[in-house]
N, C-alpha and C positions, 0 to 999 in steps of 0.2 A: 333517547331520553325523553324527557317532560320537562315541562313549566307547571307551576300551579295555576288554578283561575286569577288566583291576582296578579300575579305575576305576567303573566296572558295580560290580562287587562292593560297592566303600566304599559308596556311595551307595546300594546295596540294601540290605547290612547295617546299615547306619548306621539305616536308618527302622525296622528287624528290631529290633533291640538297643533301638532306644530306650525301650521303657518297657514290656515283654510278659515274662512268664513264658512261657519256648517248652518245658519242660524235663515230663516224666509225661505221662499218658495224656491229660488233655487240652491240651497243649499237640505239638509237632512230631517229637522227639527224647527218647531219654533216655541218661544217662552212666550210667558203671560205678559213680561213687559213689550214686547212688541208687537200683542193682540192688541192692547189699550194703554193712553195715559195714565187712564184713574189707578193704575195697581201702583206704578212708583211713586204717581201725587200721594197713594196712603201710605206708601212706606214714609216719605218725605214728613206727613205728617205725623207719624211715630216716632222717627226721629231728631223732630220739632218738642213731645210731648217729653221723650227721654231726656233731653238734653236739658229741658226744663228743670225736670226730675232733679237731676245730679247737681244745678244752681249752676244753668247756665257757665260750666269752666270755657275761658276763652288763652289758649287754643286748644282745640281737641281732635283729636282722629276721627275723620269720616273715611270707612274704608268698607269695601268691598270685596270679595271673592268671586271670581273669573269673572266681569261684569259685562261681557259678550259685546254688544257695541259701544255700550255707555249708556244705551239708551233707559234704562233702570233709574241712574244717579242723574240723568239730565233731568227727568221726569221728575225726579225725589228732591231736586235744588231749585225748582222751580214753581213747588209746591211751596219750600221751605223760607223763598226769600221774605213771604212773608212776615216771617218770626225775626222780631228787629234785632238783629246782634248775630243771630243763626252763622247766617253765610259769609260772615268776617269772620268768624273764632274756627270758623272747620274748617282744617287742613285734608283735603280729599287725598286719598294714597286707596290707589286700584292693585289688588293680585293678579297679574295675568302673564301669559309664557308667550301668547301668540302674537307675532310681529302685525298682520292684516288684522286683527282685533283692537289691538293697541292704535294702528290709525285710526279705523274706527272710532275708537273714545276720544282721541284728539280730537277730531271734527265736531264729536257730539260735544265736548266740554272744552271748548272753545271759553277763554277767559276764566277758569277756572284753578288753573295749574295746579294737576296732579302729579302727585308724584307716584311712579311704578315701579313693583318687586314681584320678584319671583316667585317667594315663597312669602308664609305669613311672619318667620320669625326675623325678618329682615325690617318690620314695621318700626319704627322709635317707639319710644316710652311717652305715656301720656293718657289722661283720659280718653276714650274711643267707642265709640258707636260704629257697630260693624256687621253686613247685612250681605247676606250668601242667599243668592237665589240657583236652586239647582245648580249646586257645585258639591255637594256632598257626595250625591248620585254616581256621580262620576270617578271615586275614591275606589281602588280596589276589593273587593272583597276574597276570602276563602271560601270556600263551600266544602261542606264534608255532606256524603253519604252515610247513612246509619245501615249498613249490614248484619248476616248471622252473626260476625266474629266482632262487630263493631261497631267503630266509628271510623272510617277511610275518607281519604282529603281527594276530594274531585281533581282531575289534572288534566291538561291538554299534550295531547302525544300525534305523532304525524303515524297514518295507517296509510298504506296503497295511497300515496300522493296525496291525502286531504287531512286535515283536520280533524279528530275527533276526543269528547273526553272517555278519559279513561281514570284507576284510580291505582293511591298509591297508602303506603302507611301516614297519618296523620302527622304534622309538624307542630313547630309549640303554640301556633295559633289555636291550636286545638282546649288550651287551658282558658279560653275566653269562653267557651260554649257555655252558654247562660241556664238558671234553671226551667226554662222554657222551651231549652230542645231538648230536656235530657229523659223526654217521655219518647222521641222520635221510635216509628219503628220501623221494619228492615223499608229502605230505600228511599226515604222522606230524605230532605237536603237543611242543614242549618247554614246559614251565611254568619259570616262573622267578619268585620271591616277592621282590624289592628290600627290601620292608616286611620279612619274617621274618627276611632277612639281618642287615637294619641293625639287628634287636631282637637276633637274637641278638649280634652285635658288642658292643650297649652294655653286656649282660647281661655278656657276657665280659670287657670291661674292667671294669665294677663290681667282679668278685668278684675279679678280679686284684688292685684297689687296696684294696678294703675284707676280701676273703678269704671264703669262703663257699662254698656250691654250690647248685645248680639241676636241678631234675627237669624233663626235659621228655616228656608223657606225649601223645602224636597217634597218628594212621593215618597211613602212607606206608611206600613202600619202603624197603631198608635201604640201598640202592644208588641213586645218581641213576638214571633211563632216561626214556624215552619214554611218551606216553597223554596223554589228555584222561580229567584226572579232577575235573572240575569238574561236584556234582549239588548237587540240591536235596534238602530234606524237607520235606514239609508233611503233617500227621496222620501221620507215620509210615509216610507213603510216599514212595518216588518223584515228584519231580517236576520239570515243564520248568522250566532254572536260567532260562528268561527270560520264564516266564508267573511273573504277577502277584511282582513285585518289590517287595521291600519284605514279602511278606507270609509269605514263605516262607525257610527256612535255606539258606545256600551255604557249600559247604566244598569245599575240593581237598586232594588228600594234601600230605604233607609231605615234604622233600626233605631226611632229614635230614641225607644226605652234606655238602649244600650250608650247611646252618645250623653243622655241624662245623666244617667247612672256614674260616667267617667268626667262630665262633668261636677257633679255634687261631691266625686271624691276628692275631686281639685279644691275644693271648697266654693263653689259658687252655688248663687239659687236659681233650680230653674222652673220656669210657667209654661206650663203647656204639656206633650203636646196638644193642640187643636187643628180645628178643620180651618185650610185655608180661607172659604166661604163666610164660615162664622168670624176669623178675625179680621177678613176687607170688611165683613159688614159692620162690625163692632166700630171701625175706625172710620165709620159713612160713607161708605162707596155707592150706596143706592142715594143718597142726598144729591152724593156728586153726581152723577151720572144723570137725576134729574136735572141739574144746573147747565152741564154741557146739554141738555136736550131743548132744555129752553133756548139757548144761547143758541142754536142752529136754529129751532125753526123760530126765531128773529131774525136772522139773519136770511133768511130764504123769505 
């Protein structure tokens, strides 16, 4: 038989996530928050500027999706404590599955007392400020082939002892393919994420009924199109998304046009997308980065 690509993915990720530190030099991958302070000091200060926004409600949701060691939300609360009231009214609540990641945040957020869930619909009701850094990426995708006869849904099938994909007739994912694949011609790939759709949808109605906002921080174009962008990492390289599964990272880009889009039908407004680059600088990350450079070579 077969699996489909997302299908593949849950099931490889699923074994990936369960209990591994993937994140520094010895592990697969690394994020932007544990290159530098400055990137979570500006989320902290966003989340300073939002909370503003909405007249200061005390208590509110600060939460995060997979937030890897903590180190994101240590950097962003300690940005934050300057804003007087800030770090008394926010209730920190982390998404995450993995038991050796969850230590991790305990040590990082020491004095903080989070509280941890599996999923996002397990969060309480309440206003909420809520910031996802490369957790999208990670969501399953579909991928269809456009053939003579079609549209065919990419699949993973076992040949002669290994891995490979192969293809099958289209599922009802196939009714999400947007009007920006529907020029594809024989053998181009559209990706289509159901899973990222439906999070962002619920995301959207939350903040509609409870009031809030949400960062969402990935790779992906700013525009739906075409490509096969489904890779792996293992030691921080390249590698086949279908050798040794389970032991390796899979991510495809993000489609943010498409998460907008199921957003807005939720009823919520959304800003962006933008270039990572342009929205650190917008929030002074080059101010900061001069202040930390003075503050070293004073101290040397």
């Amino acid at each position: 038989g077969f699996v489909t690509v997302a299908e593949y993915m849950e099931l490889a990720l699923g074994a990936y996530y369960a209990d591994r530190d993937p994140l520094g030099r010895g592990g697969d991958f690394i994020t932007a928050p544990e290159v530098s302070q400055m990137f979570g000091e500006m989320i902290g200060l966003w989340c300073v500027d939002l909370w503003s926004r909405m007249g200061r409600p005390d208590p509110f949701l600060l939460v995060e999706l997979g937030p890897g060691r903590g180190t994101l939300m240590a950097d962003a609360l300690r940005a934050a404590k300057r804003a007087p009231g800030f770090l008394q009214a926010a209730a920190i609540h982390l998404v995450e599955v993995n038991a050796t990641l969850i230590a991790a945040q305990k040590a990082a957020l020491q004095g903080f007392a989070p509280h941890w869930h599996r999923t996002f619909d397990t969060l309480p009701a309440g206003p909420m400020l809520l910031v996802a850094n490369e957790f999208w990426d990670a969501l399953p995708i579909h991928q269809f082939v456009m053939t003579d006869a079609g549209w065919r849904e990419r699949t993973v099938v076992a040949e002669h002892g290994r891995l490979a994909f192969g293809r099958a007739d289209p599922g009802d994912a196939l009714a999400l393919i947007c009007p920006a694949h529907r020029a594809a011609q024989p053998g181009e790939i559209a990706e289509i994420s159901p899973a990222g759709q439906r999070l962002a949808a619920a995301l959207a109605r939350r903040l509609v009924r409870h009031a809030g906002a949400a960062l969402l921080i990935d790779y992906g174009p700013l525009q739906s199109g075409l490509g096969d962008s489904l890779q792996a990492l293992k030691g921080h390289h390249r590698h086949d998304p279908l050798r040794d599964p389970g032991a390796a990272d899979l991510t495809a880009h993000v489609d943010f046009a498409a998460l907008a889009d199921a957003a807005r039908a939720a009823g919520a407004s959304v800003f962006g997308p933008t270039t990572q680059g342009a929205f650190l600088q917008t929030l002074g990350i080059a101010l900061r980065a001069d202040t930390l450079r003075a503050n070293q070579d004073a101290a040397t």
